[in-house]
N, C-alpha and C positions, 0 to 999 in steps of 0.2 A: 453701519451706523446703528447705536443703539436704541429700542423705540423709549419711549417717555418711562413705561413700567419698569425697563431694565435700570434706565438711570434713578430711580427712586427704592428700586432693589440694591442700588450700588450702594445711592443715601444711608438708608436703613444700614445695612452692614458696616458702614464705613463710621455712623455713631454707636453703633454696640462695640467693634472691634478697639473704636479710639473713641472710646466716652470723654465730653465737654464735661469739667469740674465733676467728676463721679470721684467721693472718698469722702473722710468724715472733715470738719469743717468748724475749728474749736472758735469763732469770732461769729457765731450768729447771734443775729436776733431774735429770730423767729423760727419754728422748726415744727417738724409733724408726721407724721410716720401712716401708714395704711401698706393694708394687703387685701389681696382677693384671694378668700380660702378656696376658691372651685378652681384656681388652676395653680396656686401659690407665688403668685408674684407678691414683691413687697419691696416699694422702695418708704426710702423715707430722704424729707427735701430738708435743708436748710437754708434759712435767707439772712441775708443782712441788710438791714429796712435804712436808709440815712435819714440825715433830720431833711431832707428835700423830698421826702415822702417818693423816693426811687430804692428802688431793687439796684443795691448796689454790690451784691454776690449773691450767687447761687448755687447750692452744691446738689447733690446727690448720693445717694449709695442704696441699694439694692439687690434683687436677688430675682429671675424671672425669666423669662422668655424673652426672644429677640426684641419684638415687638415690645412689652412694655420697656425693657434696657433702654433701645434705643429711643422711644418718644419723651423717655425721661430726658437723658440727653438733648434731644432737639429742640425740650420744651424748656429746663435750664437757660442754654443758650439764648433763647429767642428774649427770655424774660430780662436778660440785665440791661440793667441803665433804661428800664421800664418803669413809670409812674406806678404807685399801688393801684392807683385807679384804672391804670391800661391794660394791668396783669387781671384783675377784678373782672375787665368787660370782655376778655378774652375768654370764648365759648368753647363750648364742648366739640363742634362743628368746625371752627378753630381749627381748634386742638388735630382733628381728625384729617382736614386739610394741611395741615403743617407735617404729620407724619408722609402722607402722602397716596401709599399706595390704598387703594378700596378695599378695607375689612367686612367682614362676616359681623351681625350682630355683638358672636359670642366672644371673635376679635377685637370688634369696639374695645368693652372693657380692660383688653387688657393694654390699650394705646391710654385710653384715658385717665387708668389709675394714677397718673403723676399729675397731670389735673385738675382732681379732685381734690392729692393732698397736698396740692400748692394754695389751692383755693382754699383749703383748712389753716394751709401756716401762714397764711397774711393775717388770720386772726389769734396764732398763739404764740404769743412769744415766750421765750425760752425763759425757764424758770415758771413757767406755769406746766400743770401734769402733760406730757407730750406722749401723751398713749397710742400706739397703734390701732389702729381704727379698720374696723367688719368691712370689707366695701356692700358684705352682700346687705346691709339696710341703709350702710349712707347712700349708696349711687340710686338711693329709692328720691334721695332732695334734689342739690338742683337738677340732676340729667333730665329726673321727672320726663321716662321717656322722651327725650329731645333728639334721640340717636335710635329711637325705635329697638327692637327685638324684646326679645325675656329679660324680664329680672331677673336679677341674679338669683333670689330667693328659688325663680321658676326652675334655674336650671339646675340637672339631677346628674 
């Protein structure tokens, strides 16, 4: 019988290897890009917002280690047919719970960069500049320490 950690080992593999909605995504409305230069991960999300103020598609596409691939994935998935405002009050902590297994600090970041730039494209919609975005001075706003370790800045 498998303990808790192997089945959340399985989790994690099982959305890297079969990513939820990962590829580009030409009907968004909303979209946003980010990377973490300290390890290079980089996804970037696409949404499509309906007039009932829900998350009525979510994409992905990226490039990164197991860990951010897959939390992109599980965080995709978890968001559709989600209120703007339920995606909104979904926390970093969240976030970190929903991947599952317990990371390292310097892990955190790389579960949460999808996120951050989810949290970014609920406020950019497409046809406005969709820049990929530094994590190492945004994850300085909301995380604002909420997940504890170094900043990014710290780490060398």
């Amino acid at each position: 019988m498998p303990n808790e950690q192997d089945i959340y080992e399985e989790h994690v593999l099982d959305h890297y290897e079969d990513p939820y909605h990962r590829g580009p995504f030409e009907s968004a409305t909303h979209a946003h890009a980010g990377k973490n230069p300290l390890c290079g991960d980089k996804i970037h999300v696409d949404l499509r917002l309906d007039e009932n103020g829900r998350v009525a598609e979510a994409w992905f596409d990226g490039e990164g280690c197991v860990i951010s691939q897959a939390s992109a994935s599980m965080l995709i998935e978890a968001i559709e047919g989600k209120t703007i405002e339920e995606v909104k009050e979904f926390s970093a902590n969240e976030m970190l719970d929903l991947f599952g297994p317990k990371l390292t600090p310097n892990r955190q970041k790389c579960c949460l960069l999808v996120w951050k730039v989810v949290q970014t494209a609920l406020h950019s919609p497409v046809g406005d500049e969709c820049e990929e975005e530094d994590l190492s001075s945004a994850l300085g706003g909301p995380l604002g320490g909420s997940v504890g370790g170094p900043s990014l800045g710290e780490e060398q």
